[in-house]
C-alpha positions in Angstrom: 2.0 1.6 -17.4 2.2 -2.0 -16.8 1.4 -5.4 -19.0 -1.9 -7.1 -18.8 -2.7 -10.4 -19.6 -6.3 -12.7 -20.3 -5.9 -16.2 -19.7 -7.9 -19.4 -18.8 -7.6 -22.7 -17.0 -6.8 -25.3 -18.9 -6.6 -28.5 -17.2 -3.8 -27.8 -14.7 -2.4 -24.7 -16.1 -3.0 -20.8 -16.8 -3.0 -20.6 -20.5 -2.3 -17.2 -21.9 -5.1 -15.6 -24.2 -4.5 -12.1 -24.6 -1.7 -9.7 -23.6 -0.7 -6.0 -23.4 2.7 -5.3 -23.1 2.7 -1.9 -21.2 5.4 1.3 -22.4 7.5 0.6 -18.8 11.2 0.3 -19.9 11.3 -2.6 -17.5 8.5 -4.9 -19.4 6.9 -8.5 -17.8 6.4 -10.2 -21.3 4.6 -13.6 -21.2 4.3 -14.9 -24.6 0.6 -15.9 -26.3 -0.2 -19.9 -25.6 2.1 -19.6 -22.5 1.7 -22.0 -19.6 2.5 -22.1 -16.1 0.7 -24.2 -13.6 -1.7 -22.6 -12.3 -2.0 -22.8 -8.5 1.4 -20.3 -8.9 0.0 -17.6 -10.7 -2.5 -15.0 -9.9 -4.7 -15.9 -12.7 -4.9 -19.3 -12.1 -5.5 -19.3 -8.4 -8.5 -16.4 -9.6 -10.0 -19.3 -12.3 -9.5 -22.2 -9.5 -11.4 -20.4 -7.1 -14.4 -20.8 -8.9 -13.9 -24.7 -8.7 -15.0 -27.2 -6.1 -12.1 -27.8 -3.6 -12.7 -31.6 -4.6 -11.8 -30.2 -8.2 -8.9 -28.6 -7.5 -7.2 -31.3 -5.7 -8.3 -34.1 -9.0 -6.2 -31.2 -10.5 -3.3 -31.3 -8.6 -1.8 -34.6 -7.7 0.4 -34.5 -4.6 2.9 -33.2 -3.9 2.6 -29.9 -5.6 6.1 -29.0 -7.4 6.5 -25.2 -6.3 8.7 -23.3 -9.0 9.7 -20.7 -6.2 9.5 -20.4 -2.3 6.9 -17.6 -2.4 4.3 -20.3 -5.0 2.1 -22.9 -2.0 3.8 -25.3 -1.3 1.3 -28.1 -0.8 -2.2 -28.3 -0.9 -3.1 -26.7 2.4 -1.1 -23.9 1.5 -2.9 -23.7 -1.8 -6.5 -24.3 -0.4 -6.1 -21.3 2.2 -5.3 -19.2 -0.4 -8.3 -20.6 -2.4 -10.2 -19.4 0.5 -9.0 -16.0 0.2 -9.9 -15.6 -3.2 -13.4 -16.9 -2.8 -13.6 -14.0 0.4 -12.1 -10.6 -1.6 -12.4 -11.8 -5.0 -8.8 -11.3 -6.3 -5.3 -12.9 -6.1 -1.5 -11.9 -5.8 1.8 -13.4 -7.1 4.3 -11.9 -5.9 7.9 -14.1 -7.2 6.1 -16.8 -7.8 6.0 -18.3 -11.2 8.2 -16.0 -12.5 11.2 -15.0 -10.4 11.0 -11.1 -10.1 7.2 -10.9 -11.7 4.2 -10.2 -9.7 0.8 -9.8 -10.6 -2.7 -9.3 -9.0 -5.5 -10.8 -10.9 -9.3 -11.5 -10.7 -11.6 -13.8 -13.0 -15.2 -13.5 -14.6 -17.3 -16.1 -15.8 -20.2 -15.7 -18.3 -23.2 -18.1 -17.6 -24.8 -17.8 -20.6 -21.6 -19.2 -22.7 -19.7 -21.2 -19.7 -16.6 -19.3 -20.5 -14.2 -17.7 -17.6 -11.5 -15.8 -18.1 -9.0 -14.0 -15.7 -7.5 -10.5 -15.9 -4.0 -9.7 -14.3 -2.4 -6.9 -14.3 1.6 -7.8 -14.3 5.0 -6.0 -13.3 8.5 -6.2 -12.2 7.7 -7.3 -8.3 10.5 -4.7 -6.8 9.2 -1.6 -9.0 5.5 -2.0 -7.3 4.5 -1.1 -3.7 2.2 -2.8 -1.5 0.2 -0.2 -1.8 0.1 0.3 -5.4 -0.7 -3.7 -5.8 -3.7 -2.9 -3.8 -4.6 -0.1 -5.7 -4.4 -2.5 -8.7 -6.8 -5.3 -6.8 -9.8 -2.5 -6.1 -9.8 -1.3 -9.8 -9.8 -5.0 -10.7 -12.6 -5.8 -8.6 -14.8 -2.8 -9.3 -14.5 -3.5 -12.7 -15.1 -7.1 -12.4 -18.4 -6.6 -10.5 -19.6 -4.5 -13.1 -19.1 -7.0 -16.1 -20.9 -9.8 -13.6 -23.8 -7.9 -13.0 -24.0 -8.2 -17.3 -22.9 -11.4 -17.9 -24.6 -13.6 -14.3 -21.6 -14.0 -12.6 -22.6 -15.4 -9.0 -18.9 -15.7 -7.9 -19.0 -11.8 -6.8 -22.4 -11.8 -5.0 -20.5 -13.6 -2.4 -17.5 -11.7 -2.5 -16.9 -9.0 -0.1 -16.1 -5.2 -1.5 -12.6 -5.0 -0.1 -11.6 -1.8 1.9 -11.2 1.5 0.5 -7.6 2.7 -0.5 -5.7 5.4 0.3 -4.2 7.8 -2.0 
């Protein structure tokens, strides 16, 4: 129902990979090769997670340059929700990058070939409930665990399994 995008880091910045555009009549289109910096976007937090906090900040000179209110606004914001991610294993964006557009996202990294990529799933922000976002962030985990038991990915050993969802 809604769009889905691939990306990875690169450098400073989410670059889109992949997308599916879902049927909604309200559609979140982010072109192919787009960029966005990535400590605003669910993706990006997901693939800086898996850095060293010393990383992260060679990254991101200060200050950061929020494009919204809702994006960190400095590095301790963006560090405690580093934190988070490395604890449940997903991230949301929620009118962040993209006024009106959130997203909840998670990341997967194969050992063997040193790639990692992120998986979000995106939507118009007011059309999606709380509720349904977190429906989003336990099939996104469940299936990222899977695909890390295949491809080595330590990241989700460490990960908590986040709490069941209601229906």
């Amino acid at each position: 129902r809604h769009g889905g995008y691939i990306s990875i880091l690169d450098g400073a910045d989410a670059l889109v990979l992949r997308a599916y555009i879902g049927p909604e009549t309200l559609r979140v289109v982010t072109p192919l090769g787009s960029r966005m910096a990535a400590f605003a976007t669910s993706t990006g937090r997901t693939l800086l997670a898996r850095l060293s906090n010393e990383a992260i900040k060679a990254l991101h000179p200060q200050p950061l340059v929020a494009p919204s209110p809702n994006a960190p606004q400095n590095m301790g914001e963006l560090m405690e929700r580093i934190d988070q991610i490395r604890r449940c294993g997903w991230c949301e964006a929620i009118d962040e990058g993209v006024s009106g557009v959130g997203s909840v996202a998670v990341s997967i990294a194969d050992r063997a070939s040193a790639e990692t990529l992120a998986f979000c799933v995106s939507f118009p922000a007011h059309l999606v409930s709380e509720l349904e976002r977190r429906r989003f962030a336990a099939t996104l985990t469940d299936a990222a665990r899977r695909l890390a038991t295949q491809v080595d990915d330590q990241f989700w050993t460490r990960v908590k399994t986040p709490k069941a969802v209601a229906a």
